[in-house]
N, C-alpha and C positions, 0 to 999 in steps of 0.2 A: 496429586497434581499440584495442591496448594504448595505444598514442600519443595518442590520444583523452582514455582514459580518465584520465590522468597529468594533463590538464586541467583545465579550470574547464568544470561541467555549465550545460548549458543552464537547468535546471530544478530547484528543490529544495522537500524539505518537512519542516518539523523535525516531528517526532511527539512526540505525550502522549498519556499513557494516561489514560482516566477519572474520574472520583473513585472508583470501586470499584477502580481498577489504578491508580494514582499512579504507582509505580513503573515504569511502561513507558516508556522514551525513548528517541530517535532521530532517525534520517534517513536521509531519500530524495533519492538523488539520479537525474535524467533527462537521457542526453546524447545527443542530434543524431547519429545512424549512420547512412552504408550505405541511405537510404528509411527509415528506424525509429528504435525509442529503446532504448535500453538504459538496465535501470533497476537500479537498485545501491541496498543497504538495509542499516543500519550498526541492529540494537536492539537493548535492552538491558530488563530488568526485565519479561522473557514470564513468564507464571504456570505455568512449566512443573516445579512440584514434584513432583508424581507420576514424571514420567515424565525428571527432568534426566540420566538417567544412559542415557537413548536416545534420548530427541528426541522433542518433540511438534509437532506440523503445526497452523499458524492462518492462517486464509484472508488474503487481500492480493488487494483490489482497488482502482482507481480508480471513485470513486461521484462523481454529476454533481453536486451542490450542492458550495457554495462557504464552507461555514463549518460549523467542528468544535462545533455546539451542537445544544441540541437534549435534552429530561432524560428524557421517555416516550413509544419509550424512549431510553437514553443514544444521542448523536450522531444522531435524529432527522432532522437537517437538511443531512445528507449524501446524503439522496436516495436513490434506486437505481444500481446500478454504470453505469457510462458505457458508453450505450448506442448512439451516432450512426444507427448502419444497422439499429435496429430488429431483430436477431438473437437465436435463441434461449441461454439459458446451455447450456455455457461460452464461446460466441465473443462475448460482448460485448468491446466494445476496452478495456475496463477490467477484464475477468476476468483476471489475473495466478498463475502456479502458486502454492501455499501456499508461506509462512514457516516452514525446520525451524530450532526454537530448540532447544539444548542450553544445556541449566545458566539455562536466562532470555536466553538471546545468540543472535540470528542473525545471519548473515549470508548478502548474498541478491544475486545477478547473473543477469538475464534479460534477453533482446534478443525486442521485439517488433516485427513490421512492423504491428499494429494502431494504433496511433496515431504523433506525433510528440509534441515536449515542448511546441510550440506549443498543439496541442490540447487538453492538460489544464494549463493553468497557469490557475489559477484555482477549481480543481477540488479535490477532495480525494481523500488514500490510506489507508484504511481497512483497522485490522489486527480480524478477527473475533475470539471465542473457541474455536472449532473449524474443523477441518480442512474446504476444498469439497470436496465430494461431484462436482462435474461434471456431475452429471444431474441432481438437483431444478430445480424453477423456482421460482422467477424469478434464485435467488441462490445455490445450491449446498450449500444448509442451512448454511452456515455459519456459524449461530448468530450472537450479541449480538456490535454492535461495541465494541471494548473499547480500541480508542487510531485514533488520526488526528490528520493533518496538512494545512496546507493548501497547495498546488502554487504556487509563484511562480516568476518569473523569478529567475535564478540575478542578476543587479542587484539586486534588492529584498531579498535578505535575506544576515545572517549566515550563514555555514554552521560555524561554529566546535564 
């Protein structure tokens, strides 16, 4: 996998954070593994003041809409988590474990056999403002979304 990862991803998505969180920026990257994707997350500017000297948890998932707009409320138009086979939360194929930021920074490597990078390109990756809970429905309470990106083929965009 390491050899893989050294590579050019299949999938990417640059992130911005809101008008209420400006400061949130980054990237998502998705590569082709094994039956699955491993998804790797490089951000910066998390609003984790209270708690920078332990780490605060904010939900990360893939939502089925296709564009980061949307104003009541903010990112509207990202939809509900990406859903395909109709499943209760947490198994939607776009439920992803939470983002631990320390000091405003995470960084994030998970491997899912729930989707491929084919599957969500086109889609968006949605950072909440609170940690999923795993058991509420429909979305794992995890509060207002607060930055997103949107999934392209790793041809289509910078990733700089």
């Amino acid at each position: 996998m390491i050899e893989k990862l050294n590579g050019m991803p299949e999938a990417a998505a640059r992130i911005s954070g809101t008008k209420e969180y400006p400061e949130i920026q980054g990237m998502v990257y998705f590569f082709e593994v094994y039956g699955g994707t491993i998804v790797m997350a490089e951000i910066y500017g998390l609003p984790d003041d209270e708690w920078k000297d332990v780490g605060r948890f904010f939900g990360f998932h893939i939502h089925e809409g296709g564009r980061c707009a949307g104003e009541r409320p903010p990112l509207s138009e990202t939809g509900e988590h990406y859903n395909p086979n109709g499943m209760q939360h947490p198994f939607h194929a776009g439920d992803l474990p939470p983002l631990l930021s320390v000091n405003g920074t995470a960084w994030y490597a998970v491997y899912t056999g729930r989707f491929h990078p084919d599957d969500v390109v086109g889609r968006t990756v949605v950072i909440h403002n609170e940690s999923d809970d795993f058991q509420t429905q429909p979305s794992g309470n995890s509060g207002a979304k607060i930055a997103c990106g949107v999934i392209r083929e790793q041809g289509g965009m910078d990733t700089d």
